[in-house]
N, C-alpha and C positions, 0 to 999 in steps of 0.2 A: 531908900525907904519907900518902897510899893504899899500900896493899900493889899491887903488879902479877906481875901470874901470867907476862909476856911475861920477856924479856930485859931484864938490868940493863944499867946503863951500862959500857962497859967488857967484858962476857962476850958477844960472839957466839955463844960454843956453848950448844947444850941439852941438857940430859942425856939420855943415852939407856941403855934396858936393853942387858943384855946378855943374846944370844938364845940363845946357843952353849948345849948339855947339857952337863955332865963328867959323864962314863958312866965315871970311874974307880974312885966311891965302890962303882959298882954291879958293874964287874968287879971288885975286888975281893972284896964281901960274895958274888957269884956262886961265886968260885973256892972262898973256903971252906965255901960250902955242896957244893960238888961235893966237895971233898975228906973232907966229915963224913957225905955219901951211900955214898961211896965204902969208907969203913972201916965203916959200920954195915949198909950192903948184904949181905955176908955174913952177921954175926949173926944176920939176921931171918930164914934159911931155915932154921928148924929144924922137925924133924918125924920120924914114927915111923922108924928106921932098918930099911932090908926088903934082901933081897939080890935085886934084881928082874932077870926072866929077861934074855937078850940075841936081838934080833932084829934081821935088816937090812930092816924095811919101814921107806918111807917114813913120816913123822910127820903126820898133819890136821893142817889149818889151824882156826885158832880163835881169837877175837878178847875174846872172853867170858872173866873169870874163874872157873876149873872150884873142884868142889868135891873132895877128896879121900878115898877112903874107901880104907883100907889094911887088910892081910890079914897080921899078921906071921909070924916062923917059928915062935909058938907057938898059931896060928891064931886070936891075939885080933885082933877087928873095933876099928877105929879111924875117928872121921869127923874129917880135920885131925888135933889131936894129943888127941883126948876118945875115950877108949877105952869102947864101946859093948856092948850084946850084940845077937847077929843080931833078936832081936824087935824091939828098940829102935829098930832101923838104920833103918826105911822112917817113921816117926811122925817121928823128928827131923830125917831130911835135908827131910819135907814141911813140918817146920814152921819151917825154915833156906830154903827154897826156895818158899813161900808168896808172896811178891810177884811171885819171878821162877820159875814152873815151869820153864821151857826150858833152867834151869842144866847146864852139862854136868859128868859127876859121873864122874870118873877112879878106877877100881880098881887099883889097886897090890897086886901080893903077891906073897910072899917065894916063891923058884922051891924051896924046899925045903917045901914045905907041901905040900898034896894038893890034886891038881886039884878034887878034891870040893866042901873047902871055899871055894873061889873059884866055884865054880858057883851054891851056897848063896847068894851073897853077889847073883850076879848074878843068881841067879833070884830074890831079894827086892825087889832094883831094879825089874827088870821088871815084877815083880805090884803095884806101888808105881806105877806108871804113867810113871815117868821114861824119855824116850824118847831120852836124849842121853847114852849108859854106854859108855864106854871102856874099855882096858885099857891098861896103860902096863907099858910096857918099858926095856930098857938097847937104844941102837944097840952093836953088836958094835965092840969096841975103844975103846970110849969109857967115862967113869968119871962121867961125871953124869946124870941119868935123861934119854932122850928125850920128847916128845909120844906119845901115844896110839897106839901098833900098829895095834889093831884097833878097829870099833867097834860098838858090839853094839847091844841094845836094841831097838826099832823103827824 
């Protein structure tokens, strides 16, 4: 009495896998991750609140993650939400921007401020060597900020 690996007496059929996917577990687990993207999506844009001017130029293109340096209505300097002073501003964005120089670095400021201090800001960029300096604006009739206006720099 040998074990046989063939067919028994009696069972012509052999077993066979089943080939088919069920992609339900995974639409499922998909849907609720869209749904917990969806609700936490908001929360995570938070950042210095500016009253930023309105213009109808078209927006750059830009594929890169920018960097943010903000100018509020009390003309404190911000890079993202670390509120900085102008001497500080070009050593830290260089040592944030060390692996990747070509970062492009978006200036945001409150349209009730002084041209001045937003000159300041851009003229530290500049002498800092970053050649990729925007300005970002409001499109006219619209209530969340656009891409970059204008683009400065070199």
């Amino acid at each position: 009495m040998g074990a046989s690996l063939g067919s028994r007496k009696g069972h012509s059929r052999r077993f066979r896998p089943v080939a088919e996917i069920n992609v339900t577990p995974m639409v499922d687990v998909m849907l609720v991750l869209l749904v917990i993207f969806m609700v936490t999506a908001p929360l995570l844009t938070a950042g210095v609140q500016v009253d930023l001017p309105k213009t109808s130029a078209a927006p750059l293109k830009g594929d890169d993650q920018p960097l943010s340096v903000t100018i509020d209505a009390h003309g404190k300097i911000w890079i993202q939400e670390t509120e900085v002073q102008l001497d500080e501003l070009a050593p830290r964005l260089q040592a944030i921007t060390a692996q990747k120089p070509e970062t492009r670095i978006f200036v945001r400021g409150d349209k009730g401020i002084d041209y001045g201090r937003v000159m300041e800001v851009m003229g530290t960029l500049a002498a800092a060597g970053f050649p990729k300096v925007a300005l970002v604006t409001e499109v006219k009739g619209a209530s969340e900020p656009a891409k970059p206006a204008k683009k400065g720099g070199r």
